[in-house]
Backbone as a printed PyTorch tensor [residue, N CA C, xyz], in Angstrom:
tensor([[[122.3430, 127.3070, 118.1790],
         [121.8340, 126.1220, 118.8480],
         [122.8830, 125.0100, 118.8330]],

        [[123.2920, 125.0010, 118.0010],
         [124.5560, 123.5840, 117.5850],
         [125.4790, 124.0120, 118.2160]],

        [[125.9920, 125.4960, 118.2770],
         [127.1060, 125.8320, 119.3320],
         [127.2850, 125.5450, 120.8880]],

        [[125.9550, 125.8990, 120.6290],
         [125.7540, 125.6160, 122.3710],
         [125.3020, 124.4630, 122.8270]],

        [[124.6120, 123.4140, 122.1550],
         [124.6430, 121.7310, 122.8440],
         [125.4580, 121.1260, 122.0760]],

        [[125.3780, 121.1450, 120.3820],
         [126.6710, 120.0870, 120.2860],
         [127.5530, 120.2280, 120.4700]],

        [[128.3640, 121.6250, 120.7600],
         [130.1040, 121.6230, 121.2470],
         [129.9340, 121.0160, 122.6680]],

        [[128.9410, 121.1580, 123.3850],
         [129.0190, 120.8500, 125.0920],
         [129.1610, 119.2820, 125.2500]],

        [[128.0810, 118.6660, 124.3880],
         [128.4360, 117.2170, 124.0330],
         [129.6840, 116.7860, 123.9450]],

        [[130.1630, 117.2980, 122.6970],
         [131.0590, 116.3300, 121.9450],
         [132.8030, 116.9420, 122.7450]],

        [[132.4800, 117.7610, 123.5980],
         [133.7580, 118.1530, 124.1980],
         [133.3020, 116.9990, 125.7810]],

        [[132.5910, 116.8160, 125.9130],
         [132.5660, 115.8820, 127.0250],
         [133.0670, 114.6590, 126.6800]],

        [[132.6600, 114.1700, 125.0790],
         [132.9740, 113.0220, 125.0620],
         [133.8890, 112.5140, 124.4140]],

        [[135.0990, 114.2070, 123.9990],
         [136.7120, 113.9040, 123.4400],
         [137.3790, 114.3210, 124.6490]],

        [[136.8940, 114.7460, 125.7950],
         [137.6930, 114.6740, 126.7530],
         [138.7040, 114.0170, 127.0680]],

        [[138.5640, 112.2910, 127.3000],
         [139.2960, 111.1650, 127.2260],
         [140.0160, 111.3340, 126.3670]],

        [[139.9860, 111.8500, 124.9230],
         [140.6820, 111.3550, 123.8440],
         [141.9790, 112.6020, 124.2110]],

        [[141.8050, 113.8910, 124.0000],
         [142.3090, 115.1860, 124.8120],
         [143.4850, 114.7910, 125.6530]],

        [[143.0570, 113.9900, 127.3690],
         [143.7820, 114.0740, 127.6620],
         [144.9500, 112.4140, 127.5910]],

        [[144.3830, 111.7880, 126.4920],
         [145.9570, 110.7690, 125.9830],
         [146.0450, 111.9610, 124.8630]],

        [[145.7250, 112.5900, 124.5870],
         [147.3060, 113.1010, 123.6250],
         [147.9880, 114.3650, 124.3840]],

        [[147.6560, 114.5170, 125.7460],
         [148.2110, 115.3220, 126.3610],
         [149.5230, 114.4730, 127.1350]],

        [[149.4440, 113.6180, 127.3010],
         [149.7540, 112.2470, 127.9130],
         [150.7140, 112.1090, 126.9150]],

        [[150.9450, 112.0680, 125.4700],
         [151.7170, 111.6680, 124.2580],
         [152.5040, 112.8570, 124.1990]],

        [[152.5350, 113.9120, 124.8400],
         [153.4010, 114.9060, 124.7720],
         [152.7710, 116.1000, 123.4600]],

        [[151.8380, 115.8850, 122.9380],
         [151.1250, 116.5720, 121.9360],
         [150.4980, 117.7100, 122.3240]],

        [[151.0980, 118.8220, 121.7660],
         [150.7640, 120.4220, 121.9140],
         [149.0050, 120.7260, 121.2390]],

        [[148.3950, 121.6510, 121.9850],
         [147.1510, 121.9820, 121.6420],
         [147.5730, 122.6530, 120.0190]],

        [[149.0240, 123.3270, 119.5660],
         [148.7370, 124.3780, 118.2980],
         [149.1850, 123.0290, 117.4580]],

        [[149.7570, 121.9270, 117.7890],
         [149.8080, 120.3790, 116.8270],
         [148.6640, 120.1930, 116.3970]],

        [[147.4850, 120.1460, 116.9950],
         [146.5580, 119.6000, 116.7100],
         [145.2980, 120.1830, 116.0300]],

        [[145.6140, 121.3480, 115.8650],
         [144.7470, 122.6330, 115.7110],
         [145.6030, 122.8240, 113.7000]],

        [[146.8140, 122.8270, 113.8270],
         [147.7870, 122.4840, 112.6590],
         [146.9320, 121.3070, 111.7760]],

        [[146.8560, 120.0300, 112.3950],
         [146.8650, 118.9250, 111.6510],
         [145.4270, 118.8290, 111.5240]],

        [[144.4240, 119.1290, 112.5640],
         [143.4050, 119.1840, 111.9250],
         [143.0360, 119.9290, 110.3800]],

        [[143.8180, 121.0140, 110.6450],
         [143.3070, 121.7810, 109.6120],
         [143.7280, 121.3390, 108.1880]],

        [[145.2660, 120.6530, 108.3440],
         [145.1680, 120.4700, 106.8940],
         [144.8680, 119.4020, 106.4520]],

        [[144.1570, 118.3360, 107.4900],
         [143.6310, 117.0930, 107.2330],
         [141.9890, 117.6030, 106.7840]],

        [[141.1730, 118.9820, 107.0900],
         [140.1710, 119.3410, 106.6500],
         [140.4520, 120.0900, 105.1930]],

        [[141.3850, 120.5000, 104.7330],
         [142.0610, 121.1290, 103.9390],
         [141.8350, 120.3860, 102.5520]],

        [[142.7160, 118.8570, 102.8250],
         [142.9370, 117.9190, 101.9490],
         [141.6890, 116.7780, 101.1520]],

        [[141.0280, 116.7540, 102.5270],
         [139.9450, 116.5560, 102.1240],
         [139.0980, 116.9310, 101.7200]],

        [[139.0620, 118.4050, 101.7790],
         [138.1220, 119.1530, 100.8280],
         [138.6380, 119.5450,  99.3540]],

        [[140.1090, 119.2420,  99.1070],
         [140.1980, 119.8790,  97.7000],
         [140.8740, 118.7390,  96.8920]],

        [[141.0960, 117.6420,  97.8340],
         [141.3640, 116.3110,  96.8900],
         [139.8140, 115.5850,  96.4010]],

        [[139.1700, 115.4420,  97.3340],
         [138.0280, 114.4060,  97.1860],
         [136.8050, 115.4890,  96.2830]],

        [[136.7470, 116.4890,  96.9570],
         [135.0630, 117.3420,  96.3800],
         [135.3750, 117.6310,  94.8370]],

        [[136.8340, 118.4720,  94.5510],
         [136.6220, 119.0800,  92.7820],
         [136.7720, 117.4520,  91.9510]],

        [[136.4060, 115.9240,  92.7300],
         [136.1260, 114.4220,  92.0180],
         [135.1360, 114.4460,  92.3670]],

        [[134.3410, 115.0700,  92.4660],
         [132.6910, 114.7610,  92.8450],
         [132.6810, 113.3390,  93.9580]],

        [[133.7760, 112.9410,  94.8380],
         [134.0550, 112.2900,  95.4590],
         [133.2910, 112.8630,  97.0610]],

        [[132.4520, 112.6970,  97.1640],
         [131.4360, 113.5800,  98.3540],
         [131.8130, 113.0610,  99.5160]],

        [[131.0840, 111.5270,  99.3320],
         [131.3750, 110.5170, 100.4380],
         [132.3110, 110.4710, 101.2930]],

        [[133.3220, 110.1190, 100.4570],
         [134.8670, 109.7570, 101.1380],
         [135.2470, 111.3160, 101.0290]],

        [[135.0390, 112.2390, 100.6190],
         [135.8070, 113.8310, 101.2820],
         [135.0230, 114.2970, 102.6800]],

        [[133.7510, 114.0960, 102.7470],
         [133.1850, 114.6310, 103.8900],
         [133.7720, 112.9950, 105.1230]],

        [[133.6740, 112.0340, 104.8770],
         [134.2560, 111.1620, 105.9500],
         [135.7390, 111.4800, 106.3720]],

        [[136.3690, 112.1130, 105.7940],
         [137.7590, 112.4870, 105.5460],
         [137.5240, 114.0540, 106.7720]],

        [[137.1300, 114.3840, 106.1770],
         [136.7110, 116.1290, 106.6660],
         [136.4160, 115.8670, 107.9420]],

        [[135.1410, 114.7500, 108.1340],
         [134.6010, 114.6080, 109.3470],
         [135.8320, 114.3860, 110.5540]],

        [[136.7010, 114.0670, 110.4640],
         [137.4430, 112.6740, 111.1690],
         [138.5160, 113.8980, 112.0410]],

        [[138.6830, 114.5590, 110.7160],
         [139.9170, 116.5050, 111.1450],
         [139.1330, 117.5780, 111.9170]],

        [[137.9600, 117.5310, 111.7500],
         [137.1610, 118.6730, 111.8570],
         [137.0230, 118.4820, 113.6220]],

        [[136.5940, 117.4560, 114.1500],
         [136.6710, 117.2050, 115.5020],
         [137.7960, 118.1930, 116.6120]],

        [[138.9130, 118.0010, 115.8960],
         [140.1090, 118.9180, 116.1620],
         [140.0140, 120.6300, 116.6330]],

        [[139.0680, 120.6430, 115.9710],
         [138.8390, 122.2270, 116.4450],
         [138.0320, 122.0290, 117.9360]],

        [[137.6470, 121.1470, 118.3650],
         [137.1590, 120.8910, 119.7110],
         [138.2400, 120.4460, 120.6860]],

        [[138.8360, 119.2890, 119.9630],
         [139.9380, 118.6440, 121.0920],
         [141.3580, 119.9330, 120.9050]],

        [[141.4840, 120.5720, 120.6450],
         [142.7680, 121.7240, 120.6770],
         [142.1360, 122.5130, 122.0680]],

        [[140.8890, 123.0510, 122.0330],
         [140.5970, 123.6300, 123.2310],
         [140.5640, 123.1100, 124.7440]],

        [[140.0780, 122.1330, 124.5910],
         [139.9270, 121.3880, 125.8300],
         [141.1510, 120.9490, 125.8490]],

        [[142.2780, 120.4760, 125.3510],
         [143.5900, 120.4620, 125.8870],
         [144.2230, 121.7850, 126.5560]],

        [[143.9280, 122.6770, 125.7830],
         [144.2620, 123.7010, 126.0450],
         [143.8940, 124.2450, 127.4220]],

        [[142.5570, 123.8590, 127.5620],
         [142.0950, 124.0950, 129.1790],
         [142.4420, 122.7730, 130.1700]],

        [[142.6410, 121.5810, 129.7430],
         [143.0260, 120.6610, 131.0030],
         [144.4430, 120.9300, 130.9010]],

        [[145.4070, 121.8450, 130.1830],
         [146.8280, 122.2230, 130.4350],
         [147.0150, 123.6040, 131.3160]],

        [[145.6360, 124.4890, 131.3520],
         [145.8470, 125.6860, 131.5500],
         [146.6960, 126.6740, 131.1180]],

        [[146.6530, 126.6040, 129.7450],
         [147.3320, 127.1810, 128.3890],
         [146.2320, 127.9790, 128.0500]],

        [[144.5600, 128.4270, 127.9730],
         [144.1610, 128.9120, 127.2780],
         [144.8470, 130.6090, 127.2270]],

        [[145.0810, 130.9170, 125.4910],
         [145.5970, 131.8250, 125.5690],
         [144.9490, 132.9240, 124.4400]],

        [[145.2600, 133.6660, 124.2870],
         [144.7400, 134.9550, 123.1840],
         [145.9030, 134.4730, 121.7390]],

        [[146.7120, 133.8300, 121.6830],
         [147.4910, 133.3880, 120.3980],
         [146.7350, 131.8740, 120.2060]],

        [[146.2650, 131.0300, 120.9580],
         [145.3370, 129.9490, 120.7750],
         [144.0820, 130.1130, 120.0690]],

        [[143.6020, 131.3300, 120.9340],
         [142.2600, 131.2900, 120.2300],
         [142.5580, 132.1650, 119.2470]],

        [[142.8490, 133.0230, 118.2960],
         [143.7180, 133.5160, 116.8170],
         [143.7840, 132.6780, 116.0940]],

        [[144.8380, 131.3340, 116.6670],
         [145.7500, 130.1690, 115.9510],
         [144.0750, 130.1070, 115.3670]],

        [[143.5430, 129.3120, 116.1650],
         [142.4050, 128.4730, 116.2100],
         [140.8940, 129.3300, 114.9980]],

        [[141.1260, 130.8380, 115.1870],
         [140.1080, 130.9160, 114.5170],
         [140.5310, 131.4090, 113.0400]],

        [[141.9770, 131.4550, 112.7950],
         [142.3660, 132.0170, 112.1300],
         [142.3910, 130.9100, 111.0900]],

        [[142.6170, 129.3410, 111.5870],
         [142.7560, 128.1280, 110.5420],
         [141.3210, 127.7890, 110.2810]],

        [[140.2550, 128.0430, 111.1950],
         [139.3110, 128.0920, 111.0260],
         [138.6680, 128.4580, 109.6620]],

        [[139.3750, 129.7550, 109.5840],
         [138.7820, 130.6130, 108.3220],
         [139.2330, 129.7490, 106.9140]],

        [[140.5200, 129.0790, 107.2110],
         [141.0020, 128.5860, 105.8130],
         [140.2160, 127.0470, 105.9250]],

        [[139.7880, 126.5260, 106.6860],
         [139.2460, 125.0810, 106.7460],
         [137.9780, 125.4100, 105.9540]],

        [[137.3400, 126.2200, 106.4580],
         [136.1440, 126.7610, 105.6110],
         [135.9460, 127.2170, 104.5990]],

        [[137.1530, 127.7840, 104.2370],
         [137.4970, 128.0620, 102.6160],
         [137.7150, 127.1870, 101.4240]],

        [[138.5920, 126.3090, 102.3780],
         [138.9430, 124.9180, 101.2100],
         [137.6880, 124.1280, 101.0600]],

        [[136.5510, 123.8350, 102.3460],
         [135.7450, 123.0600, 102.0980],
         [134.4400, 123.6700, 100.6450]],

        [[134.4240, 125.0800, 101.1680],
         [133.3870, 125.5450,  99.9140],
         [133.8910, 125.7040,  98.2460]],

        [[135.7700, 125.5960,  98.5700],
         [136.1720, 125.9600,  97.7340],
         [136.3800, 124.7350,  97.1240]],

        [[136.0560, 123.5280,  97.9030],
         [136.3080, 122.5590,  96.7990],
         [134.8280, 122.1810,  95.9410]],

        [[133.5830, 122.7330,  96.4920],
         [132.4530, 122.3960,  96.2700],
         [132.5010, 123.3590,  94.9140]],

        [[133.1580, 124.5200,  94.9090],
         [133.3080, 125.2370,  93.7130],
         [133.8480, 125.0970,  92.6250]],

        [[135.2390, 124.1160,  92.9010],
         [135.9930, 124.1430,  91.9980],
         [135.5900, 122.3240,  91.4590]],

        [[134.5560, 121.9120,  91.7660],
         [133.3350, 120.8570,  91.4890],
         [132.5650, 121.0050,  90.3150]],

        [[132.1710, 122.2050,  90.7670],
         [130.6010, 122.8540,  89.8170],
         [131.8110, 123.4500,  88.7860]],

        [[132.6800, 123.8730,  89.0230],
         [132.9920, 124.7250,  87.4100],
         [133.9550, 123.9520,  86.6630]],

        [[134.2160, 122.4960,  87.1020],
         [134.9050, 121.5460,  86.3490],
         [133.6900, 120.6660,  86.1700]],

        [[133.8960, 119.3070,  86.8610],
         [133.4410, 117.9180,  86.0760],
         [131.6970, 118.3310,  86.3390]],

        [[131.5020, 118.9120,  87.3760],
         [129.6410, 119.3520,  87.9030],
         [129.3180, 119.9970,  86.6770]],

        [[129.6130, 120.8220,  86.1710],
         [129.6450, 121.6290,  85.0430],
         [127.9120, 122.3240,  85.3630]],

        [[128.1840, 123.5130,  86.2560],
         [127.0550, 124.1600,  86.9200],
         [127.7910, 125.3440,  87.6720]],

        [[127.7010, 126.5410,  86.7850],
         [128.3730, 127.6670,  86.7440],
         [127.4050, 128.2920,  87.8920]],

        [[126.1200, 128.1880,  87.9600],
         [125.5320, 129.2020,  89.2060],
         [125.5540, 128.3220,  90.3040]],

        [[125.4780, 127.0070,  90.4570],
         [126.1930, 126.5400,  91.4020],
         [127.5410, 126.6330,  92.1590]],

        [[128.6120, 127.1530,  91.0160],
         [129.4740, 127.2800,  91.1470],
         [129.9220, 129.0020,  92.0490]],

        [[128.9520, 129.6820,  91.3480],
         [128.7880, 130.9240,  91.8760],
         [128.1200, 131.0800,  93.8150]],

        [[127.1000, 129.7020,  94.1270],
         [126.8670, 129.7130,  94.9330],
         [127.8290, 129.5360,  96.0360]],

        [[128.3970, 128.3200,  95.6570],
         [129.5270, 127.5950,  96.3170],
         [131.0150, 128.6700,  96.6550]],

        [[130.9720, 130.0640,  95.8630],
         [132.0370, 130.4890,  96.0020],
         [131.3130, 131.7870,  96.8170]],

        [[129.9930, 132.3170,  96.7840],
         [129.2110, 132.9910,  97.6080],
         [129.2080, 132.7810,  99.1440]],

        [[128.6940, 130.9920,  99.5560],
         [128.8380, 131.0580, 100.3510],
         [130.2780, 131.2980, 101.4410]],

        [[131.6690, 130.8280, 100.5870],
         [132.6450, 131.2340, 100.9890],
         [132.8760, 132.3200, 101.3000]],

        [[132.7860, 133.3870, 100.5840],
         [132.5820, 134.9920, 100.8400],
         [131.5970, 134.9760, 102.2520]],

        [[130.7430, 135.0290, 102.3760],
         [129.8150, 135.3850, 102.8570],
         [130.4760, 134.6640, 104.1540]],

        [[130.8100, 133.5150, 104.4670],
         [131.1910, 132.9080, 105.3760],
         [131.9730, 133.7610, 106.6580]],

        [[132.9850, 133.7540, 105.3490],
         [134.2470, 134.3600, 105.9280],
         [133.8680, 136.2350, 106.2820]],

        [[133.4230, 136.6940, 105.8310],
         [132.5320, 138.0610, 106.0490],
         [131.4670, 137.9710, 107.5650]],

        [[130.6610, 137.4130, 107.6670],
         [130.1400, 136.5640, 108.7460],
         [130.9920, 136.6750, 110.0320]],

        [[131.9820, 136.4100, 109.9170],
         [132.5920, 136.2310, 111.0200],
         [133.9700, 137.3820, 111.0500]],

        [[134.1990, 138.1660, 110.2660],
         [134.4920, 139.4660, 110.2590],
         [133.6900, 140.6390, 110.7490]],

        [[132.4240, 140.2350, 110.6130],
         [131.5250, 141.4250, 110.8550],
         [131.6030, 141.5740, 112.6450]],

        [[131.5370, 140.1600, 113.2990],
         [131.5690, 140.1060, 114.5400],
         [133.0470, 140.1330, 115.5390]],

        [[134.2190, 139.4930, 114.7920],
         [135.1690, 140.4980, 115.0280],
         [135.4110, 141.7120, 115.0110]],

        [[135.5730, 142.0770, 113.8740],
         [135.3620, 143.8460, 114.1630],
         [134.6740, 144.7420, 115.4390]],

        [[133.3550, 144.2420, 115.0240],
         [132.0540, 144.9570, 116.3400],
         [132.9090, 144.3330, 117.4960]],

        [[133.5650, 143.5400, 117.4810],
         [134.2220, 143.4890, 118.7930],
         [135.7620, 143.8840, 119.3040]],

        [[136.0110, 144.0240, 117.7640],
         [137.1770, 145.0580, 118.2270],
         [137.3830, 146.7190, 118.7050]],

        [[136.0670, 147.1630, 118.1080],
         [135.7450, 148.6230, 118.2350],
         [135.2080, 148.3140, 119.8170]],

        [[135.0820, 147.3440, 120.6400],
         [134.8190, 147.5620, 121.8320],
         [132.6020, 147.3210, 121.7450]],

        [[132.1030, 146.5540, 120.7900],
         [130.6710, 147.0430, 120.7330],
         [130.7640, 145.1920, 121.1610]],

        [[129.6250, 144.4620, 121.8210],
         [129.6580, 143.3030, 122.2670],
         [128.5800, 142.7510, 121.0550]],

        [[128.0210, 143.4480, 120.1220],
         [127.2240, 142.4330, 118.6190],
         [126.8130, 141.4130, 119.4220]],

        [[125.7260, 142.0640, 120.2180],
         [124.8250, 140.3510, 120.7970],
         [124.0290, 139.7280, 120.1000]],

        [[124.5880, 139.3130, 119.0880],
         [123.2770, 138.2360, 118.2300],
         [124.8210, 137.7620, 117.9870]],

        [[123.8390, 136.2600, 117.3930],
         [124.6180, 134.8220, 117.0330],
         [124.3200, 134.6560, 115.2920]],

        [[122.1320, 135.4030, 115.1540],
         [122.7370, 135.2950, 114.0330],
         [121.9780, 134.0150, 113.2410]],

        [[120.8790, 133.6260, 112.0320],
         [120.5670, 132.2620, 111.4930],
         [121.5210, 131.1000, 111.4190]],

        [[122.4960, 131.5080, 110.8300],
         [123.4630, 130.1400, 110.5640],
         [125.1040, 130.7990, 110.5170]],

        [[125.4890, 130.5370, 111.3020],
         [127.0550, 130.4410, 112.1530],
         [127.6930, 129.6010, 111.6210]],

        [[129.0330, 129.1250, 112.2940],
         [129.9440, 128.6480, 111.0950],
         [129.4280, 126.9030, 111.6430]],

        [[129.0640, 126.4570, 112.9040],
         [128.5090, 125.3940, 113.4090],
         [127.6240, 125.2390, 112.2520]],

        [[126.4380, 125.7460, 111.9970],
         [125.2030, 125.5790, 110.6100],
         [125.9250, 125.5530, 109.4880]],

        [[126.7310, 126.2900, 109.3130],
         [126.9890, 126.4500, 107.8300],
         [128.1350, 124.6500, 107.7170]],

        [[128.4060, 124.1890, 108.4000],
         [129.5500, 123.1870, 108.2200],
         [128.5640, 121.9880, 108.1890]],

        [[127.5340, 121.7500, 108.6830],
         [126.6930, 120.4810, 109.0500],
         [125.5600, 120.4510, 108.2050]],

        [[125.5020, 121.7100, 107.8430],
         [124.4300, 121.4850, 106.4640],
         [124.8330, 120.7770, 105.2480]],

        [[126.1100, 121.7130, 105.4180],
         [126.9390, 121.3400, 104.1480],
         [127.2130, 119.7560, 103.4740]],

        [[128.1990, 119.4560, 105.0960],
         [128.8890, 118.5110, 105.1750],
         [127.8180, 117.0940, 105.2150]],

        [[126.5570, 117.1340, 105.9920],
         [125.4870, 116.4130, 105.6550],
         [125.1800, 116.1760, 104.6440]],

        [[124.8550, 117.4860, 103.8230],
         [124.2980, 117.0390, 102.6100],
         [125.2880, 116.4750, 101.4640]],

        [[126.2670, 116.8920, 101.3450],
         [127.7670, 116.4070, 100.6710],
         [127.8100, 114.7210, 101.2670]],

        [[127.7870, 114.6260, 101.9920],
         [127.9880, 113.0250, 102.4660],
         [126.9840, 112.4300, 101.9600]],

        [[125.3150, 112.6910, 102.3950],
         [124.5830, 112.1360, 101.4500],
         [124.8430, 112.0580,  99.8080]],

        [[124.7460, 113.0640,  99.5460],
         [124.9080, 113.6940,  98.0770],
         [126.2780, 112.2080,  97.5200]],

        [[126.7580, 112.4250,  98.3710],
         [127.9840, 111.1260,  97.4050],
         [127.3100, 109.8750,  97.4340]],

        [[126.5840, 109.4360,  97.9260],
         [126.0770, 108.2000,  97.9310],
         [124.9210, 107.5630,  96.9060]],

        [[125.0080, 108.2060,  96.1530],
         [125.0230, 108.7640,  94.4650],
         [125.7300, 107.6730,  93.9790]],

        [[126.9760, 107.8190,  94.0670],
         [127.9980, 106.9650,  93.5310],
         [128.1480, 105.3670,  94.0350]],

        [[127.2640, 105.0100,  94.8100],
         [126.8300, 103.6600,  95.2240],
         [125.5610, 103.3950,  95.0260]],

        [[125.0270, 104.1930,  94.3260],
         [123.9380, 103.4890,  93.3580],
         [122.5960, 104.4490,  93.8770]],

        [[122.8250, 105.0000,  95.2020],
         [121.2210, 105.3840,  95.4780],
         [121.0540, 106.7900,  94.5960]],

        [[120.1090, 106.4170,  94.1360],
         [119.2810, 107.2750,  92.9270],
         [118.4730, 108.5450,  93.2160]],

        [[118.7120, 110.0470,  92.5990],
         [117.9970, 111.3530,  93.1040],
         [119.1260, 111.7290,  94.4560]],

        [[119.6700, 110.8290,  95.0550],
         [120.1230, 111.6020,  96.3450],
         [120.8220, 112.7390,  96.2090]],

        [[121.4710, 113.0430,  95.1510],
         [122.5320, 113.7130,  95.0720],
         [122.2170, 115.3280,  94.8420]],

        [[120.7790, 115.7450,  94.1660],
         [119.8990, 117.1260,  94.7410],
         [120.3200, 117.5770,  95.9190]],

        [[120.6500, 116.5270,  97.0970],
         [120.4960, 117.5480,  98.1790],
         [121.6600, 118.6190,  98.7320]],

        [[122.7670, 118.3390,  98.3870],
         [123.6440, 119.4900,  97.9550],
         [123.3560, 120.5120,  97.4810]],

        [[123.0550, 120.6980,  96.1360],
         [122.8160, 121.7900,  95.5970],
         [121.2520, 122.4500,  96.5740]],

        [[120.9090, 121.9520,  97.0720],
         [120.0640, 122.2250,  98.2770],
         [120.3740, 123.0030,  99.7330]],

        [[121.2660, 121.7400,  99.7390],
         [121.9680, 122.8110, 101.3310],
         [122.7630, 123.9390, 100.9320]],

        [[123.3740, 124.1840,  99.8420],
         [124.2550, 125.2880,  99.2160],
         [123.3940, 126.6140,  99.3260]],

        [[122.6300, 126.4490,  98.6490],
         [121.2530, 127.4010,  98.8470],
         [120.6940, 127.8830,  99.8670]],

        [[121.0400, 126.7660, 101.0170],
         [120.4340, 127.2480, 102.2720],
         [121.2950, 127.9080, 103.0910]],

        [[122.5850, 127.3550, 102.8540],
         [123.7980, 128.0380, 103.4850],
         [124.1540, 129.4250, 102.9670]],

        [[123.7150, 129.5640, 101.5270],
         [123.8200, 130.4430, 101.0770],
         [123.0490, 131.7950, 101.8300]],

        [[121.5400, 131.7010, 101.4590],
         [120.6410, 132.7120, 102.1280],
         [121.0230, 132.9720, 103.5880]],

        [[120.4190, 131.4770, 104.3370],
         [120.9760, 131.4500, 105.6520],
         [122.6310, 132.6740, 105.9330]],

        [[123.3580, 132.5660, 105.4390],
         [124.7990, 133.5680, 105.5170],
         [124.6370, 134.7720, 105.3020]],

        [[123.3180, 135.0940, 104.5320],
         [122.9840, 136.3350, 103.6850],
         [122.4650, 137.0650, 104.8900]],

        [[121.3320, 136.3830, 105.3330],
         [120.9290, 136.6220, 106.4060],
         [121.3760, 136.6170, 107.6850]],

        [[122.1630, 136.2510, 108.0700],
         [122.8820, 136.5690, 109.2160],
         [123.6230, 137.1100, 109.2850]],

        [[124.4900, 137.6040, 108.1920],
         [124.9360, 139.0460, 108.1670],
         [124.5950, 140.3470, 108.1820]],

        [[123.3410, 140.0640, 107.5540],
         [122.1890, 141.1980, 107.4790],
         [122.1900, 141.4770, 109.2660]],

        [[121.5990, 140.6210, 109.7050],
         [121.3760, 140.5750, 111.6300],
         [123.0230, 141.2030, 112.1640]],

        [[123.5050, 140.8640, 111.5240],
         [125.2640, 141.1160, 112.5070],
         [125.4430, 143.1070, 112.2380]],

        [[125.2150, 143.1300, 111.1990],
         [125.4910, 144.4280, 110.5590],
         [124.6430, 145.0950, 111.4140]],

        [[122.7740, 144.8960, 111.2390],
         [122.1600, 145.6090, 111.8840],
         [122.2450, 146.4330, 113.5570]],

        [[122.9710, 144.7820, 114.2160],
         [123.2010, 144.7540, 115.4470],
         [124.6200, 145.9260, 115.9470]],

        [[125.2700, 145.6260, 114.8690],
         [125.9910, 146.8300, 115.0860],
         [126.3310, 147.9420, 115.0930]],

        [[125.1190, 148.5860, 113.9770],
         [125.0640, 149.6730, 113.6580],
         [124.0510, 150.1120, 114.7410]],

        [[123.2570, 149.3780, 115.5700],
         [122.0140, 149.9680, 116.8300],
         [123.1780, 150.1880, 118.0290]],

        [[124.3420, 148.9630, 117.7030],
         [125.1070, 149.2160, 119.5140],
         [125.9860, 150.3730, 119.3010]],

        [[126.6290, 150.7150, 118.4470],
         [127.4230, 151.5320, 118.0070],
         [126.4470, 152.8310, 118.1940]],

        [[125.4440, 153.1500, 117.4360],
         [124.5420, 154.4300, 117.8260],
         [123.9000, 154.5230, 119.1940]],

        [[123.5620, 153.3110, 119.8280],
         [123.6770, 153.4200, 121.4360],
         [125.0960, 153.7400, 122.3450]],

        [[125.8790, 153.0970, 121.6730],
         [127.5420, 153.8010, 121.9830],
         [128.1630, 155.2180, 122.1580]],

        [[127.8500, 155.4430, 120.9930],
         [128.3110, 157.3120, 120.4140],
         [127.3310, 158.0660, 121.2560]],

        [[125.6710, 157.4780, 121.5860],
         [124.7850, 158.5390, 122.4360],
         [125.1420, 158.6870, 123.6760]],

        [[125.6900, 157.4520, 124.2230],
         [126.0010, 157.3480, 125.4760],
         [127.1920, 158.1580, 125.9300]],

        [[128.1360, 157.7640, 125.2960],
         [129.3430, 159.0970, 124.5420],
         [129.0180, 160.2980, 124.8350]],

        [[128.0090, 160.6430, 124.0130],
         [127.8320, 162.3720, 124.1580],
         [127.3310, 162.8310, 125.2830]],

        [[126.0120, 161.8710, 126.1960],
         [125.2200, 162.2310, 126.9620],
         [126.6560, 162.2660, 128.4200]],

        [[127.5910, 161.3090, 128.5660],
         [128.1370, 161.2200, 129.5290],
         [129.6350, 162.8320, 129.5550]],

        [[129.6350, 163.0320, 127.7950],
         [130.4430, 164.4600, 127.6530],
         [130.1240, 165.2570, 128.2730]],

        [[128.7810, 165.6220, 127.7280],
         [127.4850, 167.0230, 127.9980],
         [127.7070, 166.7960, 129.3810]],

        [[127.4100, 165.9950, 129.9480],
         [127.4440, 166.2410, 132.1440],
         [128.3990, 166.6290, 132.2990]],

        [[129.8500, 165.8690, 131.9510],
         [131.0140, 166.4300, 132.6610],
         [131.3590, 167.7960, 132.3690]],

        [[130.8340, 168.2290, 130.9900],
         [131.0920, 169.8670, 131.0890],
         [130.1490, 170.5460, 131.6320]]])
């Protein structure tokens, strides 16, 4: 759901921004680069300080980038098969550092070892998630499901509740539960949509191989 209206949104309304840095001479793989390690930094300077607030405002500001790299990419007529790689490949590490700083949180100053276990779960699981549907699409199978929570869900749960969750540290009281909340949800949520990805592939794949045999058997 978030894939499909909020990217449509928010690429309408970095359009403008897109094309002045196309205008500045700024390459779509620059920006796809700097986003990432501006999501990078902010996840493993600010989160293992229980610093929520200011890491997810930080995060927020880079993360946009994975939108404006494409749409440059298409008002240049550059979209390419090494773009979208670049793009999903930093992807995978933006998402790593962000859970990985929520981990390396809980097993220092958080001092919350199954939290800590969660936080490094959902990383796994993340990054698995979106292996499962590469693959099925490299073997040629189209894995038509999307799936409970995608990497769109898994980043806005997070990153929501982490932003709340810091505001803790300016005095508002109880807020800071809701992290270890969305972790949980991101967690299952991942569990479960891998479960769906796997399933989906193992039905197209056995619709694959039948189709396979039935189209053998005629020609002989």
């Amino acid at each position: 759901m978030l894939n499909k209206y909020a990217r449509a949104f928010f690429t309408r309304v970095l359009t403008p921004f897109a094309a002045f840095l196309i205008r500045r001479g700024v390459s779509p793989d620059a920006v796809t680069f700097i986003g990432t390690a501006g999501v990078v930094a902010g996840a493993l300077v600010f989160f293992p300080r229980g610093e929520f607030f200011w890491g997810t405002i930080v995060i927020t500001l880079f993360v946009f980038s994975d939108l404006v790299d494409g749409n440059m990419a298409r008002q240049l007529g550059r979209s390419s098969r090494w773009g979208a790689f670049l793009d999903s490949t930093l992807d995978r590490v933006a998402d790593g550092a962000i859970f990985g700083g929520f981990a390396l949180w809980y097993a220092g100053s958080g001092e919350d070892n199954i939290l800590c276990a969660v936080s490094i779960f959902c990383l796994a699981s993340g990054q698995v998630v979106s292996y499962t549907k590469a693959r099925g699409e490299a073997i040629g199978l189209p894995v038509a499901v999307n799936g409970l929570v995608e990497r769109a869900e898994r980043l806005v749960i997070s990153l929501v509740a982490a932003g709340l969750a810091g505001l803790h540290a300016f005095g508002v009281p109880g807020i800071e539960i809701l992290l270890p909340i969305a972790l949980w949800i991101v967690a299952v949520g991942s569990l479960v949509t891998l479960v769906q990805r796997v399933v989906t592939v193992r039905r197209e794949s056995a619709e694959a191989d039948a189709a396979t045999g039935v189209e053998g058997g005629a020609a002989q």
